[in-house]
PyMOL Python script that loads the backbone (N, CA, C, O; Angstrom):
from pymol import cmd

cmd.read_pdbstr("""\
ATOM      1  N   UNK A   1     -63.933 -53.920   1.638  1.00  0.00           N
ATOM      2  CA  UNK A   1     -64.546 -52.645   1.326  1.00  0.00           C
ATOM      3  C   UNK A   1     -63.690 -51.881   0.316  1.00  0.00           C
ATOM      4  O   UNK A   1     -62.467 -51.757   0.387  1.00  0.00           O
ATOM      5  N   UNK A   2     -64.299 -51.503  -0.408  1.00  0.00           N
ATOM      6  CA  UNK A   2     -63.539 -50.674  -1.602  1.00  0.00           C
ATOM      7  C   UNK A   2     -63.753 -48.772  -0.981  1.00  0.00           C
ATOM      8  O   UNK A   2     -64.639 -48.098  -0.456  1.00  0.00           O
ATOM      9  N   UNK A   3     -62.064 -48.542  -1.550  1.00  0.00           N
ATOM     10  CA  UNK A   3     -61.967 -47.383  -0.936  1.00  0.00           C
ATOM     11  C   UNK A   3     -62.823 -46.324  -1.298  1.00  0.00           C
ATOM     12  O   UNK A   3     -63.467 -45.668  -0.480  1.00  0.00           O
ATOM     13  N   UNK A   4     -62.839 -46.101  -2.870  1.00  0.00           N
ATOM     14  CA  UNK A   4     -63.399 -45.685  -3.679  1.00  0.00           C
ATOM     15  C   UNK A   4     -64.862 -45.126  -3.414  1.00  0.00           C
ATOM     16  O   UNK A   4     -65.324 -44.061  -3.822  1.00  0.00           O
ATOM     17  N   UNK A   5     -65.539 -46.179  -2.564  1.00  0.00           N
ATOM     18  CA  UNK A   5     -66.830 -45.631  -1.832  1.00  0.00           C
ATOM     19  C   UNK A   5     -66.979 -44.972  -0.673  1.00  0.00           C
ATOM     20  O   UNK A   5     -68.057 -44.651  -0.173  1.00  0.00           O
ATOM     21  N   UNK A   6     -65.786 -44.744  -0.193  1.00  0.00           N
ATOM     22  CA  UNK A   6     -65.937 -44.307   1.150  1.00  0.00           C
ATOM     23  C   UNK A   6     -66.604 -42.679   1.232  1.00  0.00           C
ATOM     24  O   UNK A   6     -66.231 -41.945   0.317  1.00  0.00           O
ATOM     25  N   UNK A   7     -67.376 -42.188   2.062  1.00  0.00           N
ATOM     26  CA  UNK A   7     -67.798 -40.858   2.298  1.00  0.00           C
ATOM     27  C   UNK A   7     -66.994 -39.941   2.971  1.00  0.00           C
ATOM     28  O   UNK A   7     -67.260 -38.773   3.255  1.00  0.00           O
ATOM     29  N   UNK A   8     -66.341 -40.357   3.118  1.00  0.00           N
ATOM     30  CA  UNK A   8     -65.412 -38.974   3.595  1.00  0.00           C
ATOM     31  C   UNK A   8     -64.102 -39.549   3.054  1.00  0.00           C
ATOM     32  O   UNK A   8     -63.732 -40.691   3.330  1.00  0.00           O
ATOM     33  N   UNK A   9     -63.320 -38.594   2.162  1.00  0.00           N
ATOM     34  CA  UNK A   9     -62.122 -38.426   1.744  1.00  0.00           C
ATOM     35  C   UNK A   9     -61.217 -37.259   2.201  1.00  0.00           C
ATOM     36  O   UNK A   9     -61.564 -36.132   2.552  1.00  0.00           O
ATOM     37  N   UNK A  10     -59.581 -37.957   2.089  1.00  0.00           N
ATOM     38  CA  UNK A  10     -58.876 -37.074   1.970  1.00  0.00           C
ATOM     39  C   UNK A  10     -58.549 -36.035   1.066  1.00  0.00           C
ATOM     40  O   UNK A  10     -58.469 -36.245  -0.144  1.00  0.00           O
ATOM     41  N   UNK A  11     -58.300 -34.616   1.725  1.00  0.00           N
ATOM     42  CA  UNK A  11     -57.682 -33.767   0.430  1.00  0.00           C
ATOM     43  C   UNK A  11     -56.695 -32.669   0.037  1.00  0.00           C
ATOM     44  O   UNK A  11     -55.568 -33.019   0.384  1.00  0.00           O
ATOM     45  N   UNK A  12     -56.694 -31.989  -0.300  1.00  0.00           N
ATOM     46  CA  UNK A  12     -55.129 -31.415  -0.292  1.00  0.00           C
ATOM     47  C   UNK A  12     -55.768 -29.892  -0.281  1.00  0.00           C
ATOM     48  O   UNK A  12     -56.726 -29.885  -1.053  1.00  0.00           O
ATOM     49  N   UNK A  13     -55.631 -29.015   0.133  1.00  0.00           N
ATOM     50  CA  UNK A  13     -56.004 -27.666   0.251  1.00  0.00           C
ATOM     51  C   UNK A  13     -54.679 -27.312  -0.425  1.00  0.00           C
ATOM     52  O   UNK A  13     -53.706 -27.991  -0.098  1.00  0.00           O
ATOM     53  N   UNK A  14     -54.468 -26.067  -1.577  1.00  0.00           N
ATOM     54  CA  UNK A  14     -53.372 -25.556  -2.234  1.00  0.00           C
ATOM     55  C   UNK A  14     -53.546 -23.776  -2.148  1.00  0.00           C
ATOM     56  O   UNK A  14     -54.450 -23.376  -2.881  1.00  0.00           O
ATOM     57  N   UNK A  15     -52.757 -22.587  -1.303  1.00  0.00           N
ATOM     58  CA  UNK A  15     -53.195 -21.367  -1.382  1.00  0.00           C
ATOM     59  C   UNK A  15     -52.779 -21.455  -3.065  1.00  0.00           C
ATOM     60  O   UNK A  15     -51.929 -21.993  -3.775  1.00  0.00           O
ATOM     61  N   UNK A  16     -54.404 -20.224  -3.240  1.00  0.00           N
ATOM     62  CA  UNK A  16     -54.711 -19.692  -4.604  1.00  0.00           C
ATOM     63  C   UNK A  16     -53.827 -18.654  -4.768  1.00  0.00           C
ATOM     64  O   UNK A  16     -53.567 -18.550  -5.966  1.00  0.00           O
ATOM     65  N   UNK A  17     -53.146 -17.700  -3.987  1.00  0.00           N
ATOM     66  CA  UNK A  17     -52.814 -16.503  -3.977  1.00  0.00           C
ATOM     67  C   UNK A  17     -51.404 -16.539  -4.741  1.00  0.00           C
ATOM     68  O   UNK A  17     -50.942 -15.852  -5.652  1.00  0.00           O
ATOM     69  N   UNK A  18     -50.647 -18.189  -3.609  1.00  0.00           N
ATOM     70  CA  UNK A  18     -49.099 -18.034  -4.002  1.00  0.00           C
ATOM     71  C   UNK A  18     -49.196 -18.812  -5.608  1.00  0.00           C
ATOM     72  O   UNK A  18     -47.981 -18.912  -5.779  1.00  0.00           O
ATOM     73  N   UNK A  19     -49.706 -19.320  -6.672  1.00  0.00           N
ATOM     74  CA  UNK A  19     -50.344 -20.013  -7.583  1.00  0.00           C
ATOM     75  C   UNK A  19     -50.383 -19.109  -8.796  1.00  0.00           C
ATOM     76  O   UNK A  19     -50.015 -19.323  -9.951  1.00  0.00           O
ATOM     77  N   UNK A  20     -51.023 -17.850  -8.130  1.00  0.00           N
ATOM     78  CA  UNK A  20     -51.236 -16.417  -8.955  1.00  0.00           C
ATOM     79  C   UNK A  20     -50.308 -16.206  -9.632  1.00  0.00           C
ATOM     80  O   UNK A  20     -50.070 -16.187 -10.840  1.00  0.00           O
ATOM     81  N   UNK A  21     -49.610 -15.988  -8.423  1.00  0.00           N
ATOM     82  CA  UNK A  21     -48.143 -14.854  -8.370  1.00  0.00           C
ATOM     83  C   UNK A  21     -47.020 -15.427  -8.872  1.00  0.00           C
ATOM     84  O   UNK A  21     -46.011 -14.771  -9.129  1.00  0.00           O
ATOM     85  N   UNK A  22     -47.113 -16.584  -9.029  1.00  0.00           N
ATOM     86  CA  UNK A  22     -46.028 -17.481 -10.232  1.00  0.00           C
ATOM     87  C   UNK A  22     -45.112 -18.367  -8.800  1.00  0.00           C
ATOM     88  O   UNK A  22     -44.258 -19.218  -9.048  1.00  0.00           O
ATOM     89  N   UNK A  23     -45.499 -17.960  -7.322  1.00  0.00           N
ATOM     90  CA  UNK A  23     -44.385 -18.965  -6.606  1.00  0.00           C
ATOM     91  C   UNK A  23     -44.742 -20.284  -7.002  1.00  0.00           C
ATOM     92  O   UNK A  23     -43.723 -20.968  -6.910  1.00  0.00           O
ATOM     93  N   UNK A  24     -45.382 -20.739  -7.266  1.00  0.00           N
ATOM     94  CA  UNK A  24     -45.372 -21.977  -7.908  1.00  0.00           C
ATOM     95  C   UNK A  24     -44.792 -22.819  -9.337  1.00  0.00           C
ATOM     96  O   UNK A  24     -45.338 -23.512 -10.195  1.00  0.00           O
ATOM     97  N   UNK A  25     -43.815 -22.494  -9.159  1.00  0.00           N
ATOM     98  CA  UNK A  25     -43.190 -22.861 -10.579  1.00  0.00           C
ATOM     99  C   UNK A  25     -43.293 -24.439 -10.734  1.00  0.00           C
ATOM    100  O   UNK A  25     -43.903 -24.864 -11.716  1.00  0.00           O
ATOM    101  N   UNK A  26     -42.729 -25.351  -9.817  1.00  0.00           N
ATOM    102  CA  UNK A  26     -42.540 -26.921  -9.339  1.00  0.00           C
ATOM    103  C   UNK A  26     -43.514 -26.914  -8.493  1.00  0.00           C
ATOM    104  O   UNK A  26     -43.654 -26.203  -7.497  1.00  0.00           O
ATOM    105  N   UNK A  27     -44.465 -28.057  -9.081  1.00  0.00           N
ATOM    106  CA  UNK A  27     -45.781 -28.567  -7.951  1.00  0.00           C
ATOM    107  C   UNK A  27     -45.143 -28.734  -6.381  1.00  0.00           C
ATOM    108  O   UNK A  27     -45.598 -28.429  -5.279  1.00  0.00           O
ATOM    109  N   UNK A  28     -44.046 -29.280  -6.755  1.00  0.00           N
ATOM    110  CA  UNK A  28     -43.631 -29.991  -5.355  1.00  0.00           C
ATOM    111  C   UNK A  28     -42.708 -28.527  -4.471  1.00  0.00           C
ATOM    112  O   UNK A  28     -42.245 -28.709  -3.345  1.00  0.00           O
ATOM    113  N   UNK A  29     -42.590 -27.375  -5.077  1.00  0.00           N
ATOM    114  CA  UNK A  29     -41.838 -26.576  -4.309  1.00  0.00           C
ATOM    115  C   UNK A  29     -42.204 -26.543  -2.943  1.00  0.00           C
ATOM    116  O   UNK A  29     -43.317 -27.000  -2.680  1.00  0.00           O
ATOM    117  N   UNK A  30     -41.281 -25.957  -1.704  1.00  0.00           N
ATOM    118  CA  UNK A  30     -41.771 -26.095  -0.216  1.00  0.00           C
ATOM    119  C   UNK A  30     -41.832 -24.643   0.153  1.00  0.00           C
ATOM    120  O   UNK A  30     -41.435 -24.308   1.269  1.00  0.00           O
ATOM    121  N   UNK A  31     -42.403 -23.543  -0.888  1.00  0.00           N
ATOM    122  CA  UNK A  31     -42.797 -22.206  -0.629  1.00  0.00           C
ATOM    123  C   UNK A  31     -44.645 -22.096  -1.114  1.00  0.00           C
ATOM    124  O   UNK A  31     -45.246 -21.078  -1.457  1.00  0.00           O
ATOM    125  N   UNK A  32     -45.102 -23.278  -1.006  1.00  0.00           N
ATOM    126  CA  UNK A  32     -46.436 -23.448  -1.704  1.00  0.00           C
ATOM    127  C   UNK A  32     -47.165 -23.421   0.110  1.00  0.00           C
ATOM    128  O   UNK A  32     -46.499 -24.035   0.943  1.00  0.00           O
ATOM    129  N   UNK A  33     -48.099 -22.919   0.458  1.00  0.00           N
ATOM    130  CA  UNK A  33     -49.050 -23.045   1.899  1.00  0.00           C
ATOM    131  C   UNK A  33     -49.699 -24.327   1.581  1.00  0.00           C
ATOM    132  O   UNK A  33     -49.933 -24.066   0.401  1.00  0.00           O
ATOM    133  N   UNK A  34     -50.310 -25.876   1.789  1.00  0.00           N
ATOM    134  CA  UNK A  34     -51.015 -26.476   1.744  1.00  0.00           C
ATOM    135  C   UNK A  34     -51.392 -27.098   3.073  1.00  0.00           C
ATOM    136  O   UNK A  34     -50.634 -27.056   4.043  1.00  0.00           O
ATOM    137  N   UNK A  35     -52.425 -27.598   3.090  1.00  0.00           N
ATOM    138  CA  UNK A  35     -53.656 -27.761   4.735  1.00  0.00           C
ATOM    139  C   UNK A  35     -54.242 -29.426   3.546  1.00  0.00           C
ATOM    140  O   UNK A  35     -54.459 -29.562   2.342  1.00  0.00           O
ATOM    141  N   UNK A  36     -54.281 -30.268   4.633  1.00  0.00           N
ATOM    142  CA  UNK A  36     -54.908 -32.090   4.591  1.00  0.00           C
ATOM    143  C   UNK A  36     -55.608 -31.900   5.401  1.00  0.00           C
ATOM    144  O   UNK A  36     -55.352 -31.667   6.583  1.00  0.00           O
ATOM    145  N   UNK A  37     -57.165 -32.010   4.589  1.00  0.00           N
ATOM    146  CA  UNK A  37     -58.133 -32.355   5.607  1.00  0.00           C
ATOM    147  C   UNK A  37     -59.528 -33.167   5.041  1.00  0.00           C
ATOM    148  O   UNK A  37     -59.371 -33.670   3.928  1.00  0.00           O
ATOM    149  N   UNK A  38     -60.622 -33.324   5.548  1.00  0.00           N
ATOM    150  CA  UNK A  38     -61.204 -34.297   5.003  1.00  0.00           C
ATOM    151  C   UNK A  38     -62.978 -33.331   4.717  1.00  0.00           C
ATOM    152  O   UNK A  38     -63.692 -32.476   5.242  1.00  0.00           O
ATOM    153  N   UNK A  39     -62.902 -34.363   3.368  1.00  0.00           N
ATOM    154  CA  UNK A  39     -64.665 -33.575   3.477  1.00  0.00           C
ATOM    155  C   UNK A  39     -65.482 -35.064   3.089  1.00  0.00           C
ATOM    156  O   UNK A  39     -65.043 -36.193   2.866  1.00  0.00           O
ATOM    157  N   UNK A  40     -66.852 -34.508   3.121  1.00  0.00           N
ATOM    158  CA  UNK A  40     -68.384 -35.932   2.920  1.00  0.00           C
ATOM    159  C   UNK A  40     -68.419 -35.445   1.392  1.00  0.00           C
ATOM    160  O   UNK A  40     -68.788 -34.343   0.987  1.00  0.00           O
ATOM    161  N   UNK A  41     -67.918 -36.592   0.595  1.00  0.00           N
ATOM    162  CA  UNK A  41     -68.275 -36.280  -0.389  1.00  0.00           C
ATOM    163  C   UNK A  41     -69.658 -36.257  -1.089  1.00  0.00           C
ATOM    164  O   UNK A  41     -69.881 -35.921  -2.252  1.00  0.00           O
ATOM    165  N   UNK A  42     -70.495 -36.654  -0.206  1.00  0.00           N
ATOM    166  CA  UNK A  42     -72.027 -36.472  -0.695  1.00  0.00           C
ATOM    167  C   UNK A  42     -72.506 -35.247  -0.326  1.00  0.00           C
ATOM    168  O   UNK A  42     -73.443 -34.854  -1.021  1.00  0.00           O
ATOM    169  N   UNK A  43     -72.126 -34.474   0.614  1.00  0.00           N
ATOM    170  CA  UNK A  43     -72.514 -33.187   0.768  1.00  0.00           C
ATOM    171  C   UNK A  43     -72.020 -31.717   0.177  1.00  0.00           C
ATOM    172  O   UNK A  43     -72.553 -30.632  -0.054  1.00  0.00           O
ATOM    173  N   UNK A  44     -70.572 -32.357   0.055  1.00  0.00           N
ATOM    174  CA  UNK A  44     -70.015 -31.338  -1.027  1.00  0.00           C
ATOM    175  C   UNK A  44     -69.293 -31.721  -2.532  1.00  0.00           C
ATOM    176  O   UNK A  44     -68.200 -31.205  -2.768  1.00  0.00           O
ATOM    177  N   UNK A  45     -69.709 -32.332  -3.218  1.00  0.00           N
ATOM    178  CA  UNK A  45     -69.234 -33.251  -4.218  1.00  0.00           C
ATOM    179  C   UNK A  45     -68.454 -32.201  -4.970  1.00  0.00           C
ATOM    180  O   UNK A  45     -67.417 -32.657  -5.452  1.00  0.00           O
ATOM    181  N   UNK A  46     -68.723 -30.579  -5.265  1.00  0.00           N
ATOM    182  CA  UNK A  46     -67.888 -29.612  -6.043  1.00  0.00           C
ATOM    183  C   UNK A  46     -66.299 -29.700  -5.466  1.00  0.00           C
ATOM    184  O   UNK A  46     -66.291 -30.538  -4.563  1.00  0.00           O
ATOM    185  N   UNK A  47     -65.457 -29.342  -5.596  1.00  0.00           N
ATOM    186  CA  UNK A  47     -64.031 -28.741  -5.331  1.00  0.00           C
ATOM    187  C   UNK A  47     -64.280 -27.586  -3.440  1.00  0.00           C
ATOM    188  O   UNK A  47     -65.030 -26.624  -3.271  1.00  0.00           O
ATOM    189  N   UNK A  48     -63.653 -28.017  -2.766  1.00  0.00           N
ATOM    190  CA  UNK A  48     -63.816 -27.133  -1.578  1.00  0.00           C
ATOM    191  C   UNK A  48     -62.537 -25.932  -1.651  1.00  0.00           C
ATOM    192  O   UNK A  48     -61.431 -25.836  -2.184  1.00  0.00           O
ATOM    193  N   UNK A  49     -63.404 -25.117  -0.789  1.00  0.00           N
ATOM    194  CA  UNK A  49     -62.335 -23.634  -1.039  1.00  0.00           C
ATOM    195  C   UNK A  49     -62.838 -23.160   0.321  1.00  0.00           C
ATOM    196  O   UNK A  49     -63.990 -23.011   0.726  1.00  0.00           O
ATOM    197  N   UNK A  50     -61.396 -22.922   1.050  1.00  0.00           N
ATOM    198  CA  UNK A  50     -61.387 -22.400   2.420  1.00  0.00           C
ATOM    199  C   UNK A  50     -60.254 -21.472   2.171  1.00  0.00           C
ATOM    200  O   UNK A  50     -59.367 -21.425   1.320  1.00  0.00           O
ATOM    201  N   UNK A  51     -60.697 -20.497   3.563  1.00  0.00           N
ATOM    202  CA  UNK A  51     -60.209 -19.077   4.278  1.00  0.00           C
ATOM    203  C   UNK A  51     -59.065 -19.419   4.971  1.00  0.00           C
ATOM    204  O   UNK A  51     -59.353 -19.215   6.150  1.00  0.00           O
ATOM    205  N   UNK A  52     -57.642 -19.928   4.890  1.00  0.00           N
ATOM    206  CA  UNK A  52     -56.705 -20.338   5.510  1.00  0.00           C
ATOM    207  C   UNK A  52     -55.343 -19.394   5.740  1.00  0.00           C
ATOM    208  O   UNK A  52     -55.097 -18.717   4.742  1.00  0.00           O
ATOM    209  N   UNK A  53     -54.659 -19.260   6.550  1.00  0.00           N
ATOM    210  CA  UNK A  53     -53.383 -18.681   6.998  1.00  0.00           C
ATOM    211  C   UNK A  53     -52.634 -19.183   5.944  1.00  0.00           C
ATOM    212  O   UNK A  53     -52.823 -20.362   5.644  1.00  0.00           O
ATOM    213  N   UNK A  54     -51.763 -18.485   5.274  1.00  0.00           N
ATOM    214  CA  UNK A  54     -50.561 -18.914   4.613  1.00  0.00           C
ATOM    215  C   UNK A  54     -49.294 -18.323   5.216  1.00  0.00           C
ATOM    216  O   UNK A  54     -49.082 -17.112   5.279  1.00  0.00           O
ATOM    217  N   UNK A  55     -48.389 -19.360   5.697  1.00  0.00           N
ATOM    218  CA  UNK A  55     -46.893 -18.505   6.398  1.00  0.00           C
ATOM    219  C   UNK A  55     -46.015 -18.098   5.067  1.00  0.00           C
ATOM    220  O   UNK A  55     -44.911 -17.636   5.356  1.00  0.00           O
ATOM    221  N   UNK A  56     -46.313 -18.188   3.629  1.00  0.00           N
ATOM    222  CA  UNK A  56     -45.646 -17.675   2.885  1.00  0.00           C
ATOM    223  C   UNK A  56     -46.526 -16.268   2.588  1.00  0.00           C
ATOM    224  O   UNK A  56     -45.992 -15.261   3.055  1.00  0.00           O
ATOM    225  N   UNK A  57     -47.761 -16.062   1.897  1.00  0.00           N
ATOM    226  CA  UNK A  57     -47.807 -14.464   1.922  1.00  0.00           C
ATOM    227  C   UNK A  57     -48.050 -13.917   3.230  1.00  0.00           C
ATOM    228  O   UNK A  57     -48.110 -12.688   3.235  1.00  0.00           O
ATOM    229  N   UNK A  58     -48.273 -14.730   4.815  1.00  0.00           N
ATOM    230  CA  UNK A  58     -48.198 -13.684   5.796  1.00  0.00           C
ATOM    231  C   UNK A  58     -49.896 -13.046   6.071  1.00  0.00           C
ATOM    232  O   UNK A  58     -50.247 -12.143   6.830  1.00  0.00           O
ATOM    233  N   UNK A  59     -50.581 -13.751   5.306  1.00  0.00           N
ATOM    234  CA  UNK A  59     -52.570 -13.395   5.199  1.00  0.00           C
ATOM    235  C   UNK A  59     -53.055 -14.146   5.508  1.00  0.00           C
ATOM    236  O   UNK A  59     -52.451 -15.129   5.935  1.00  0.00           O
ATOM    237  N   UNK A  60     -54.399 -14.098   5.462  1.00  0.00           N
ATOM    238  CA  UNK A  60     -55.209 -15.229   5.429  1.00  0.00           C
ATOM    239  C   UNK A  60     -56.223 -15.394   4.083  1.00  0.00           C
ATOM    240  O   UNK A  60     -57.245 -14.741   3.869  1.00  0.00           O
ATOM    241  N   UNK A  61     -55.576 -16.577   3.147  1.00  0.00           N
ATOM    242  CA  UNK A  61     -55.706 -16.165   1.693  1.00  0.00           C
ATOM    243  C   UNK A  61     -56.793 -17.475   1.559  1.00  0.00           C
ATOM    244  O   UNK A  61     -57.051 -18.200   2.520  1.00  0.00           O
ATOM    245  N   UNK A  62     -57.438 -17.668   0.081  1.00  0.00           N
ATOM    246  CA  UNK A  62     -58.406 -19.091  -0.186  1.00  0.00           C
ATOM    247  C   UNK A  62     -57.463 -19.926  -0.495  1.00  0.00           C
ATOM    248  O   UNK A  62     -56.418 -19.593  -1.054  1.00  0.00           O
ATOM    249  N   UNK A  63     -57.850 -21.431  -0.048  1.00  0.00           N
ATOM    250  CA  UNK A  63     -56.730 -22.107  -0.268  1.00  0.00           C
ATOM    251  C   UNK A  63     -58.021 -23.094  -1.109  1.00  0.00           C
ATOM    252  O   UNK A  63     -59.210 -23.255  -0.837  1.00  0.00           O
ATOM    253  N   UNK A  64     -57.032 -23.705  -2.376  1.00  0.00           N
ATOM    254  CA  UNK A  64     -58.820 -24.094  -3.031  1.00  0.00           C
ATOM    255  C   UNK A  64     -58.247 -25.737  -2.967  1.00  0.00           C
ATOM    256  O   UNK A  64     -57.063 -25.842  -2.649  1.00  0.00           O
ATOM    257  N   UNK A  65     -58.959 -26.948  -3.231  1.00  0.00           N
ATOM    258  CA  UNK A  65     -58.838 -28.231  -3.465  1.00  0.00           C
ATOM    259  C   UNK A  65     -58.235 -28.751  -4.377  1.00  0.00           C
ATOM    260  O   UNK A  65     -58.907 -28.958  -5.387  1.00  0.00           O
ATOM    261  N   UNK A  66     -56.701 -29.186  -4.405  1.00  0.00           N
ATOM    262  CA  UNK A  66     -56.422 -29.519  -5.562  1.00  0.00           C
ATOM    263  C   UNK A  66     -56.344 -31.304  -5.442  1.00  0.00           C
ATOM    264  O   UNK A  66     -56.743 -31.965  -4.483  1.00  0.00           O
ATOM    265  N   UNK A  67     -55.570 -31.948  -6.993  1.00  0.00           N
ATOM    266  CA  UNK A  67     -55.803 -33.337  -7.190  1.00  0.00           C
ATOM    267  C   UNK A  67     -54.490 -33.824  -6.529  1.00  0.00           C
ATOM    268  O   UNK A  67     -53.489 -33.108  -6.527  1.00  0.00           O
ATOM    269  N   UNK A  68     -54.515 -35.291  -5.861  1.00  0.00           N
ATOM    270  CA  UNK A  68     -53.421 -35.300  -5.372  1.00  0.00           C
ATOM    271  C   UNK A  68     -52.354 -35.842  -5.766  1.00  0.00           C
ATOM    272  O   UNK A  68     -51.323 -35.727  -5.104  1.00  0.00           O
TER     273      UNK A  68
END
""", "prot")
cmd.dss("prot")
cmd.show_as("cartoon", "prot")
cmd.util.cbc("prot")
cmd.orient("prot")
């Protein structure tokens, strides 16, 4: 089976907020909020964007889909 077809993938949730605000200087910094979770890619084929806790700004900010 090729992975490539599978319907549900993994993905990387990245908060939008800390991104803004420049804490993101290095992709890989460990002051970035990110959430792994899975979506059907036939039902949502766009980019997903969720309402998530971040323990760096202390809110509950959008954390949007980035590439991995």
């Amino acid at each position: 089976m090729a992975k490539s077809k599978d319907v549900r993938v993994t993905i990387i949730l990245e908060c939008t907020s800390c991104v803004r605000n420049g804490l993101n200087v290095n992709k890989e910094s460990t002051g970035i909020s990110r959430y792994i979770t899975q979506k059907n890619r036939h039902n949502t084929p766009s980019r997903l964007e969720l309402k998530k806790f971040c323990p760096y700004c202390y809110k509950h900010t959008i954390h949007g889909e980035i590439k991995k």
